[in-house]
N, C-alpha and C positions, 0 to 999 in steps of 0.2 A: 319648513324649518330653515333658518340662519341657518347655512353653510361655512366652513372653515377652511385655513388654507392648509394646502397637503403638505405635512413632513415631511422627514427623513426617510419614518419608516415607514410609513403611508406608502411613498414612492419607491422604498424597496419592495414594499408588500405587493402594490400594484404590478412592477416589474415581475413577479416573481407566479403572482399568477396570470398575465400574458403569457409567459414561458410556460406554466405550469399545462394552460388550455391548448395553447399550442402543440405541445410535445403529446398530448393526449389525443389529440387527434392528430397529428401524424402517425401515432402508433396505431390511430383506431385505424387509419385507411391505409397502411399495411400489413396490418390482422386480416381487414375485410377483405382486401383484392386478394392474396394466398386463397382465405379459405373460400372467396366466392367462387376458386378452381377446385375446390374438392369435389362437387357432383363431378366431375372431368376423370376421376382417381391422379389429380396432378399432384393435391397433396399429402405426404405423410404426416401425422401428427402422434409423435411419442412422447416417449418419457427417457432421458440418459441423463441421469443426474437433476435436471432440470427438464419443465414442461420444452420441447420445442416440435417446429412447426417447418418442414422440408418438401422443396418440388421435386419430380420422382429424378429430374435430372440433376439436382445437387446444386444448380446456379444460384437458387435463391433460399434462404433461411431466415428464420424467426426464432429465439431461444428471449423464453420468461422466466428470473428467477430472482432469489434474494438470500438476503441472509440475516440471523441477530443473535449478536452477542452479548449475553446476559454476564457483567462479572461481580465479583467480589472481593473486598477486599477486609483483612481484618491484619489490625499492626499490633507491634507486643510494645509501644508505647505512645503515649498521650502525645508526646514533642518531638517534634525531628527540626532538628538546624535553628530553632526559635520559633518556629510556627508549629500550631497543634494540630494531630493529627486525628483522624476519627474513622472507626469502621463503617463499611457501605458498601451500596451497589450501585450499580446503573448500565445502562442496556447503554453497552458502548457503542456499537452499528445496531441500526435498523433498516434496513436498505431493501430497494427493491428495482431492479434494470430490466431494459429490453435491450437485446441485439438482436442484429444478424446481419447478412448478405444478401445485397440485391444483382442480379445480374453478374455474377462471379465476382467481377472486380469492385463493386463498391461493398463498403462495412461502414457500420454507425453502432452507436452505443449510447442508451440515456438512461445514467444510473444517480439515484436518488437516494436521501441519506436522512430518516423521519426522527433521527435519536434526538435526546434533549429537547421533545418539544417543536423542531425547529425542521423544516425541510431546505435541505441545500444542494445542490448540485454538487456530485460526483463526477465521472468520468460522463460527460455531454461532447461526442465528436461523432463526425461520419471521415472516412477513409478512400481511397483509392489504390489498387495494389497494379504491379507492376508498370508504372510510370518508368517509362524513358530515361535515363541517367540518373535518376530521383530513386529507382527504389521503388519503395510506396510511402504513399504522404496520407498526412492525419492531421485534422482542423478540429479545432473545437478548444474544451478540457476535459487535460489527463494527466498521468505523470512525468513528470519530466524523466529524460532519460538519466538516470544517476541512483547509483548505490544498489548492489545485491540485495539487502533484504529490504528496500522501499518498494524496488519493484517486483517484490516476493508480493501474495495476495496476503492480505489479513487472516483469510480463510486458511491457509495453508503455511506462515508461520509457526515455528518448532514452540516459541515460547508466549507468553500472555500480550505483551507489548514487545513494542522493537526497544534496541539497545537503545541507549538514553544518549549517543554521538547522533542517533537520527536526528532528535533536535538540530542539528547545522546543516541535514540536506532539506532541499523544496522538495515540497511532496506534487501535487497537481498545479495546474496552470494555463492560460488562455493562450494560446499559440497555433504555431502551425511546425508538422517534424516531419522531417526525411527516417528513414527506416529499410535498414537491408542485411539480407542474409550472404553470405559466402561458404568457399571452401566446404560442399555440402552442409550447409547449416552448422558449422562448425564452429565460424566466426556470427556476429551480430553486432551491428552498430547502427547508433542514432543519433540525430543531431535535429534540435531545433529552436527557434527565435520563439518569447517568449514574453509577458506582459511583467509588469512588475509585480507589488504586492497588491495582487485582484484580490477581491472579498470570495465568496462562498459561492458567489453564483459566475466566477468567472467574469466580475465587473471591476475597470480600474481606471479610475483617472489621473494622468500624469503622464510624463514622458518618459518614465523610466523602463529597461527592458530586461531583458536574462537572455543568453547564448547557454545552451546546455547540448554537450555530447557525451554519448558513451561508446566505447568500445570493449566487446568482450570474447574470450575465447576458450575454447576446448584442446589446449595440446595433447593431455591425453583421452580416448576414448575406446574404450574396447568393445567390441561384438554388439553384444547384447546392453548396451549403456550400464549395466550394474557397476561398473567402474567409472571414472571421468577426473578429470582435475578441470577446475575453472581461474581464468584468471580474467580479472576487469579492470580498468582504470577510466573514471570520468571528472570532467572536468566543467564550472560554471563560471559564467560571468556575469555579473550581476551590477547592474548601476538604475541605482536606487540610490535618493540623499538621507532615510530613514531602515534602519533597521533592527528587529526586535528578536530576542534569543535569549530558551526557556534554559534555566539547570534543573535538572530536576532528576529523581531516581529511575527507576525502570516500570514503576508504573502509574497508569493515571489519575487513580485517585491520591496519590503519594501529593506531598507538595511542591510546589518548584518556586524557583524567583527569578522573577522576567528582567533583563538588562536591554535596556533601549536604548540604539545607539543612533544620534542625530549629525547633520554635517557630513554623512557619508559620501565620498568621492565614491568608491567599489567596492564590490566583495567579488575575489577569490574564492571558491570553494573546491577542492580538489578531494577524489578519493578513488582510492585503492582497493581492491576484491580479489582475495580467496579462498577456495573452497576446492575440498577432497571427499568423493565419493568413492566407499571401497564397500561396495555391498549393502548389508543394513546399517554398516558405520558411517558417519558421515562429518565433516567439521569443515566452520569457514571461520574467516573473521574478515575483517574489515577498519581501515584507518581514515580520518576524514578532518582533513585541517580546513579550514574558514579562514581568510586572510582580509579582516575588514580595515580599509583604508577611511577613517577617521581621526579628528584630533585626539578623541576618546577611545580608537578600536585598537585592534590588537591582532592575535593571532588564536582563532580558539580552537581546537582540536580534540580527539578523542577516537578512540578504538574497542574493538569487542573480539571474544575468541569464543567461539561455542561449538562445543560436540554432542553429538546426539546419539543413538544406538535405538535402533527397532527392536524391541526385545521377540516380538512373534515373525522375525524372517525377512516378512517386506522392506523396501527400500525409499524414500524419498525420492521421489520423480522431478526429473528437471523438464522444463521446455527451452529446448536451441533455438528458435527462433527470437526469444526473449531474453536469453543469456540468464535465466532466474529458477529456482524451484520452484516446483508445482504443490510439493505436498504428499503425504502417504497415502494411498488407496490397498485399503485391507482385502486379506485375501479371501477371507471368511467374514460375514455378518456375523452380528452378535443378536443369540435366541434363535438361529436359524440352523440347522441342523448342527447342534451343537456349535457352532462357529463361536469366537469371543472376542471378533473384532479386532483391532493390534494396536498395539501397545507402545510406546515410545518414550525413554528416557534423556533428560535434556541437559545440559548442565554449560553454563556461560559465567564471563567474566565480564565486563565494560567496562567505561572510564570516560570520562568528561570534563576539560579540565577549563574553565572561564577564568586564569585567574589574573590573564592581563584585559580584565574588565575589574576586577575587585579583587582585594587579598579571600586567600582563604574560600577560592571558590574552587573546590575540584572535588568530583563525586566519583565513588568506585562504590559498582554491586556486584551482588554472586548471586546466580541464579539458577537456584535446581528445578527439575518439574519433572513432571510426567504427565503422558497424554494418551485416554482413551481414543480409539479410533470404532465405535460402531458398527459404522457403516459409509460409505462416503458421504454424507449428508451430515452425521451427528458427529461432534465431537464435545468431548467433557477434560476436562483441563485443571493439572494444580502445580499452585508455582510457590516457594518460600526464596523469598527475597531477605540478603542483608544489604543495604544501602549505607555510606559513610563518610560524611560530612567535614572537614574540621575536626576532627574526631571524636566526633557526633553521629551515632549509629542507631536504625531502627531497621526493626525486624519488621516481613510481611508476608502471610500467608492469603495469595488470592488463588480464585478460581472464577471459571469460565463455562459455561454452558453453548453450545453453537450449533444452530442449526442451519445448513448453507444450503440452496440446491441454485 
């Protein structure tokens, strides 16, 4: 058969299962060398949350796990802002990773992402910890270091979707980052050099780069962590001559409109973090101005304020080492000696304001919910959103189904 010449996507495709075969068997030949020690009794193999795989000396680990969020969304009107709107679903993550730890000091991570059809690279790095004036370093992609609830998990987020100011930070990216802890884990700070706008698989051609740091801190913290106050501030720099930035409400199936801005000299992206833990109570917010240096840019910005309340006791868990919440872990199962799992009420405000990109661009939502807790694996989620445009408003009742280990 006559042969053709290879695409675009040919050549993404190809690329994409290279990596894919690869990563498969890297994973299969540190599956097999672990468990070809278990006749030895070197390995444990449990279950904590997720399937993992431990040598009896703790140097070396294995953890298999994933997650999918099934949501929906249903609006109490046909149009929002000029575009229409229509109820639905879709399985937002589908995801499935490997980690662990080789040899104490090294860690890797290759997390994968099957929603839409489409397989893309999530978090792909391996690590080094305790490097010489470095801290510990991380290769690959991941998140860059910026913003409380970016680098909160999706798993462990209070509401359905992050506030609609996420739109101005970067989420994951192909680099390399310094990373360290202080003053008893108290302090945490990261800093690292960065590719520009890479696609999905952590692929990008151009010269353009990002500098991204954070720093974050605990000045208060009592006994037992049920108390804490956090504060953060990070900072990007970004030079790119192209850049694109969504308005849109607080969740995904809502509509947005995309502003491309070309001629970019830089972006500025600057933001602020905090957050008050006083038991099962808990509130942060967060401010985040974007300073893009174009003929056409501007200054875009936006903020959120959200409080939560555990109705059954428990508390939201943070990790110091990350400077970010972890999420509720219930004290009781639900169906399991009477337990009912716990319970968690949400309630936020946001803002986004584009409007030295176009008039009449600035969105504010309210957002209530509440959140079954299971078990630590299951969670069932409902959100009603008001969104408000121009003062053009639609209403939205979604929910969420999740199952993570």
């Amino acid at each position: 058969l006559p042969s053709r010449p290879l695409g675009k996507n040919d050549m993404k495709k190809r690329r994409f299962n290279n990596w894919n075969r690869t990563t498969i068997a890297v994973a299969a030949i540190i599956a097999l060398g672990l468990v070809a020690r278990a006749d030895d009794s070197d390995v444990k193999v449990f279950w904590k949350d997720s399937l993992r795989l431990e040598t009896e000396d703790g140097n070396n680990k294995l953890r298999l796990g994933g997650r999918i969020h099934w949501e929906n969304a249903f609006f109490g009107d046909d149009e929002f802002g000029g575009k229409s709107v229509d109820d639905g679903d879709v399985f937002r993550r589908s995801r499935i990773y490997l980690s662990g730890q080789v040899q104490e000091r090294y860690d890797f991570k290759m997390q994968y992402d099957f929603a839409g059809g489409d397989a893309d690279f999530k978090d792909v790095y391996f690590g080094i910890k305790d490097v010489p004036v470095f801290g510990n370093l991380r290769v690959g992609q991941f998140k860059e270091p910026l913003s409380l609830e970016e680098l909160n998990s999706s798993n462990s987020n209070s509401t359905i979707e992050r506030a609609n100011v996420n739109r101005l930070v970067p989420s994951r990216s192909a680099g390399i980052m310094a990373y360290n802890n202080f003053a008893d884990s108290r302090i945490a700070a990261a800093a690292g050099l960065f590719r520009g706008a890479d696609d999905s698989y952590g692929n990008y051609r151009g010269d353009g780069y990002a500098a991204t740091a954070r720093l974050s801190g605990l000045p208060y913290l009592n006994e037992d962590a049920s108390q804490l106050m956090h504060l953060g501030i990070g900072y990007s720099y970004r030079d790119d001559d192209t850049a694109t930035y969504k308005l849109s409400s607080d969740h995904s199936l809502a509509p947005s409109w995309k502003h491309s801005i070309s001629d970019v000299d830089n972006t500025g992206v600057l933001g602020l973090e905090a957050a008050l833990k006083l038991g099962s109570f808990s509130v942060q917010s967060e401010w985040v101005q974007a300073d893009v240096d174009a003929p056409k840019g501007g200054d875009l910005d936006g903020y959120y304020v959200q409080a939560g309340y555990v109705l059954t006791g428990e508390s939201r868990s943070y990790d110091q080492k990350l400077g970010a919440f972890k999420g509720v872990s219930p004290s009781s199962k639900f169906l399991e000696d009477g337990g009912i799992g716990a319970w968690e009420a949400v309630l936020r405000w946001s803002n986004l304001d584009f409007s030295d990109l176009a008039p009449n661009q600035e969105i504010d939502t309210w957002t209530i919910g509440v959140n079954w807790y299971l078990n630590k694996n299951i969670r069932a989620m409902l959100n009603y959103s008001n969104a408000e445009l121009d003062d053009d408003n639609v209403d939205v009742i979604a929910t969420r189904f999740q199952f993570a280990f």
